[in-house]
C-alpha positions in Angstrom: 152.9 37.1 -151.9 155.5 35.0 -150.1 155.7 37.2 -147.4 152.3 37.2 -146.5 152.3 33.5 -146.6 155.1 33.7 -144.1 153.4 36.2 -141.7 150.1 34.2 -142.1 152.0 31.0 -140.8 154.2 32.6 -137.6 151.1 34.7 -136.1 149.0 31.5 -136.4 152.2 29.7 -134.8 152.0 32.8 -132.1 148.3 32.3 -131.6 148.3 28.5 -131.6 151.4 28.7 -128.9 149.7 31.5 -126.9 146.6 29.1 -126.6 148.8 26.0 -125.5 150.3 28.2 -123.1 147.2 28.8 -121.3 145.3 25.7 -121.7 145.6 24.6 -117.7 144.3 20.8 -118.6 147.4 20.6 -120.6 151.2 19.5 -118.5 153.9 21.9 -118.5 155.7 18.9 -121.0 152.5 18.8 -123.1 152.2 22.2 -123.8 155.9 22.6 -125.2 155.1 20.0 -127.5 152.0 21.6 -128.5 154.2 24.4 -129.5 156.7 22.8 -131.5 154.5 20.6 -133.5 152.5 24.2 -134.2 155.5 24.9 -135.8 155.7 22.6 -137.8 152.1 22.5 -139.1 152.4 26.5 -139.4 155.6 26.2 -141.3 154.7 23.7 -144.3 152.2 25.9 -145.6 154.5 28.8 -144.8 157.7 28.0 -146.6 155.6 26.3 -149.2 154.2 29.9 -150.6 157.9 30.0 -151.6 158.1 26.8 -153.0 155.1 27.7 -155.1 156.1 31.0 -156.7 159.7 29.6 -157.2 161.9 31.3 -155.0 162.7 27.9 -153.0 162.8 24.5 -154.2 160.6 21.9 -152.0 163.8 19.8 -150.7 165.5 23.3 -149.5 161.7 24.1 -147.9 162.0 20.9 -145.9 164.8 21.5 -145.1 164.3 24.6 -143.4 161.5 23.3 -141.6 163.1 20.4 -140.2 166.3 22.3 -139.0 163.9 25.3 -137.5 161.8 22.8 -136.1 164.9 20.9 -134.3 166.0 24.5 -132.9 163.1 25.2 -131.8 162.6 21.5 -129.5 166.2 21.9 -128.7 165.7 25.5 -127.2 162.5 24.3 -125.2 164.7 21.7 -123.8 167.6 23.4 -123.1 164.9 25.7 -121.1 164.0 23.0 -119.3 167.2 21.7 -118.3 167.8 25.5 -117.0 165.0 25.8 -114.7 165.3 24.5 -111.0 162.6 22.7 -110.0 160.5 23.8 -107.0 159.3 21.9 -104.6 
């Protein structure tokens, strides 16, 4: 079951990113955050389906989803950094 809880929460990450990506009303800057906050509200309910059959305890949980969610900013911005701008 914690698995499923897991999958449920990154394809709904996916999805919810995909649709960032292509909203055009949104900035470039705007739509990475949309993404990593996403994350974040996809991952609470995610890890916590291991939380609730035991496997994890909730301070390791939050844990998790504060480091993965730190990666996942600090990739966007390294990204960022990385691209040239074109004028």
């Amino acid at each position: 079951m914690e698995v499923q809880g897991m999958l449920i929460g990154l394809i709904g990450w996916a999805a919810t990113a995909i649709l960032a990506l292509g909203a055009r009303r949104l900035a470039d800057i705007e739509q990475r955050a949309m993404i990593v906050c996403s994350w974040l509200v996809w991952m609470i309910p995610g890890f916590g389906t291991f939380v609730r059959s035991g496997a994890m305890t909730i301070d390791a949980a939050a844990l998790y989803v504060g480091i993965s969610t730190m990666l996942l900013a600090g990739l966007l911005l390294v990204g960022i950094r990385g691209r040239k701008r074109v004028r």
